[in-house]
Structure formats: C-alpha cells, structure tokens
C-alpha positions in Angstrom: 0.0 0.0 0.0 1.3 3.3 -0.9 2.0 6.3 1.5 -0.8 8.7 -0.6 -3.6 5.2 0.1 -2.5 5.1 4.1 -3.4 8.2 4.4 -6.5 8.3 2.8 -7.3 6.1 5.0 -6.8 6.9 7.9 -9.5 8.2 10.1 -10.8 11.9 10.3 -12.1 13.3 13.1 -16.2 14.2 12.9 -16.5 17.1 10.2 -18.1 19.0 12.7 -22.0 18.1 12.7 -24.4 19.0 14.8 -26.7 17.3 16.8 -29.2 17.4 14.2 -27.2 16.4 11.6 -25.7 13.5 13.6 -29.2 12.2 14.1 -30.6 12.7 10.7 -26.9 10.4 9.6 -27.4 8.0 12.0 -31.2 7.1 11.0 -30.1 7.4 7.0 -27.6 4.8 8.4 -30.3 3.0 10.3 -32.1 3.2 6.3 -34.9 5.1 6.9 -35.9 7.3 3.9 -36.7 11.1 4.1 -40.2 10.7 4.6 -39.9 8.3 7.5 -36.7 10.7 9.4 -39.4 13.2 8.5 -41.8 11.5 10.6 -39.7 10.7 13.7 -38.0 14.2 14.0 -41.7 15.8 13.5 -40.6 17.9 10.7 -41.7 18.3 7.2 -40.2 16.1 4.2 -38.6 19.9 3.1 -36.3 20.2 6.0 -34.3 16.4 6.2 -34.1 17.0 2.4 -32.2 20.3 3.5 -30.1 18.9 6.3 -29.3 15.8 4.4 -28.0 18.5 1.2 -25.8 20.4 4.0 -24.6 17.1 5.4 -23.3 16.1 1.8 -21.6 19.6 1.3 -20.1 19.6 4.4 -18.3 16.1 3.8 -17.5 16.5 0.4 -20.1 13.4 -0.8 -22.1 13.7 -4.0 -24.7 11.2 -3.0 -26.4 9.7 0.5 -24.7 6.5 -0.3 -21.4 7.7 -0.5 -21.9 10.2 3.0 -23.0 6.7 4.8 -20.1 5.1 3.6 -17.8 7.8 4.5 -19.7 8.1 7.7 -18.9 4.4 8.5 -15.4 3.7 7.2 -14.1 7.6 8.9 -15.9 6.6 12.2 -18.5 9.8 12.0 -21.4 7.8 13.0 -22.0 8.3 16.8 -24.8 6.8 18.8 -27.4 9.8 19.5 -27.5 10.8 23.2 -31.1 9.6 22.9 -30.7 6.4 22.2 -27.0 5.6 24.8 -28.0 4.1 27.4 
C-alpha cells in the first residue's frame, strides 16, 4: 500500500456536525428514507431533504450513499444521546 492510500485512509475526526445532523446520519444509516426521518424528528419532508444537502456539502459526498459510507469507514457515526443508554 502506498504512503498517498494510508493516508486516505486513515480516520478523520467528525466534520463538525451538529446534533441534528448527527441524528438525521445516523437514521439514513439505520435506512430510513426522508419521509420516514421526516416523521420521527416531527418535521416536514422539506427540512431532512435540507439537512441531508448540507450534510453532503459539508463532507465532500455527491450522493447519500457515498456520505453513509464515509460516515462508516471515517468513524463519524455516533450513537445519538437519545438512544445511549
């Protein structure tokens, strides 16, 4: 493995999400579509489309596939506080 391949793969810290974000990635995750995320958070189908579009711009993914897979392999996902023990 090349030096330029380690350290693309190494791990990243969290890009900096918020709370919201970190939820709304950790049900997408979890595959739950729009609609349904919309329905647990209580907000409108409008909104998780938003957050979900900020979430990709802020990590540098084109598509929600690609953010989950980043999410998993760079060790983003974090358990909400809601649902820790």
């Amino acid at each position: 493995m090349s030096e330029r391949q380690r350290h693309y793969r190494q791990r990243v810290p969290n890009p900096g999400l918020n709370p919201v974000a970190q939820e709304t990635l950790h049900m997408l995750f979890k595959g739950l579509t729009y609609q349904e995320i919309a329905g647990v958070r209580c907000r409108s189908f409008k909104t998780v489309q938003n957050t979900v579009r900020t979430l990709l711009q802020k990590t540098g993914t084109r598509n929600t596939r690609e953010l989950i897979y980043e999410a998993f392999t760079r060790d983003w996902l974090q358990a909400p506080k809601r649902y820790v023990e």
